[in-house]
C-alpha positions as CSV (number, residue, x, y, z in Angstrom):
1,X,96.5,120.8,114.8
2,X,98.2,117.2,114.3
3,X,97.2,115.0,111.8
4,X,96.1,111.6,113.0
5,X,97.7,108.9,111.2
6,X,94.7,106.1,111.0
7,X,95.5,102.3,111.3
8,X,93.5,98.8,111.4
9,X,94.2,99.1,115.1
10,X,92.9,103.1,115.7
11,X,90.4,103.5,113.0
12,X,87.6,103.2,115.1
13,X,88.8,105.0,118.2
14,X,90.4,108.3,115.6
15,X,87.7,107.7,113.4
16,X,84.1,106.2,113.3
17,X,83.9,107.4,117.0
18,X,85.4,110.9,116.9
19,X,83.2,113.6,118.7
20,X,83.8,115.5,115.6
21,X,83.1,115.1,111.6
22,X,86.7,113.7,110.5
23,X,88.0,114.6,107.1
24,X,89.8,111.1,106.3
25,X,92.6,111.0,103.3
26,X,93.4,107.8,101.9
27,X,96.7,108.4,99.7
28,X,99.6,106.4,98.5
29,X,103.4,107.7,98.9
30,X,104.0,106.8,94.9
31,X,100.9,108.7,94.1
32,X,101.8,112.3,93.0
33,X,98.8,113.9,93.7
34,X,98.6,112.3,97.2
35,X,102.0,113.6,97.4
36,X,101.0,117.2,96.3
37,X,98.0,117.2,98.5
38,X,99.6,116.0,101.9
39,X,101.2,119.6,102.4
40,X,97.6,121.2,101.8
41,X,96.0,118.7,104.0
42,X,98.4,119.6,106.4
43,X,98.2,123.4,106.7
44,X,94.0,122.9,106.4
45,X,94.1,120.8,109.8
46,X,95.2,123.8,111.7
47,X,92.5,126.0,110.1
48,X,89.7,123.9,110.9
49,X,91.3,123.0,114.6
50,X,88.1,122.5,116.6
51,X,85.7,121.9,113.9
52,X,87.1,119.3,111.4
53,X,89.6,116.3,112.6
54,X,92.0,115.4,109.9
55,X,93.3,111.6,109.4
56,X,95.3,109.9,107.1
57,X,95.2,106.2,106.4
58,X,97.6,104.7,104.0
59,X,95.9,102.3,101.1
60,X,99.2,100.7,101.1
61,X,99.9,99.8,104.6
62,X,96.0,99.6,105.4
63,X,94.0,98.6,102.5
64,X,91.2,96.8,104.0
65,X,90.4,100.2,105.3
66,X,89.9,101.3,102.1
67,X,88.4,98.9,101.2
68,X,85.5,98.8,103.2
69,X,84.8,102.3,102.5
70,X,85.3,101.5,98.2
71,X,88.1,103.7,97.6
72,X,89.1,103.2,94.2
73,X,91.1,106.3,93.7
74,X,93.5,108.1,95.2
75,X,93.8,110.9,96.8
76,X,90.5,110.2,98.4
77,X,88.7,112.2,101.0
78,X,86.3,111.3,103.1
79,X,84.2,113.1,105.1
80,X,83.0,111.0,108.2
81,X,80.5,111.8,111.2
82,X,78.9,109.6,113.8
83,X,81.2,106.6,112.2
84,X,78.9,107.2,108.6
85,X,80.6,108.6,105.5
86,X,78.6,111.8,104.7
87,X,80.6,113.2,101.5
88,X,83.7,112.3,99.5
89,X,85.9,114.3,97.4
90,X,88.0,111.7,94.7
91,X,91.6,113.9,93.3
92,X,93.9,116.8,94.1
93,X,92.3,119.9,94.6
94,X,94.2,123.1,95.4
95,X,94.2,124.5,98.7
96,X,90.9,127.2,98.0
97,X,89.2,124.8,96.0
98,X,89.1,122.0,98.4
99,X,88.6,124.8,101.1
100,X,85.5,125.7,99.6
101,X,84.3,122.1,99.0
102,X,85.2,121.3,102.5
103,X,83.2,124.6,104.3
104,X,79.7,123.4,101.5
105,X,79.8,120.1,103.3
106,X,80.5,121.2,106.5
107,X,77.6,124.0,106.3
108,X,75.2,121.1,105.3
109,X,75.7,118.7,108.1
């Protein structure tokens, strides 16, 4: 699975009105944790193909974004349904960690 890269001008179609929940990460490229969690972000998509859709929006090149959602560190993930944030995790986590956070939110939607 791709991961959608998330804009002022497709947030609302690849986001807020996604049939499925969306797993959003706001990240910076000078940010070394974004920057060590892109490549586990990446390989995640494809394990959660059909149930999870992964996005990325930059809080460089789109920081009303995140501002709208109060992002005030980075990496930040969002989890999003029906257009409504429903969980956030705020850091780097390693891939089975952020696996197992990811599967507790899912499992209480």
């Amino acid at each position: 699975m791709t991961v959608v890269h998330a804009t002022k001008e497709n947030f609302e179609q690849e986001v807020k009105n996604a049939d499925e929940p969306v797993l959003v990460d706001f990240f910076a490229s000078w940010c070394g944790p974004c920057n060590m969690l892109a490549p586990v972000f990446e390989e995640l998509s494809g394990e959660y193909e059909g149930k999870l859709k992964f996005a990325k929006v930059s809080t460089e090149s789109d920081g009303e974004i995140a501002e709208e959602y109060a992002v005030r560190g980075i990496p930040c993930l969002i989890v999003m349904k029906d257009g409504k944030e429903v969980d956030r995790i705020v850091g780097f986590s390693p891939k089975e960690a952020l696996k197992k956070k990811v599967d507790e939110i899912l499992g209480s939607m």
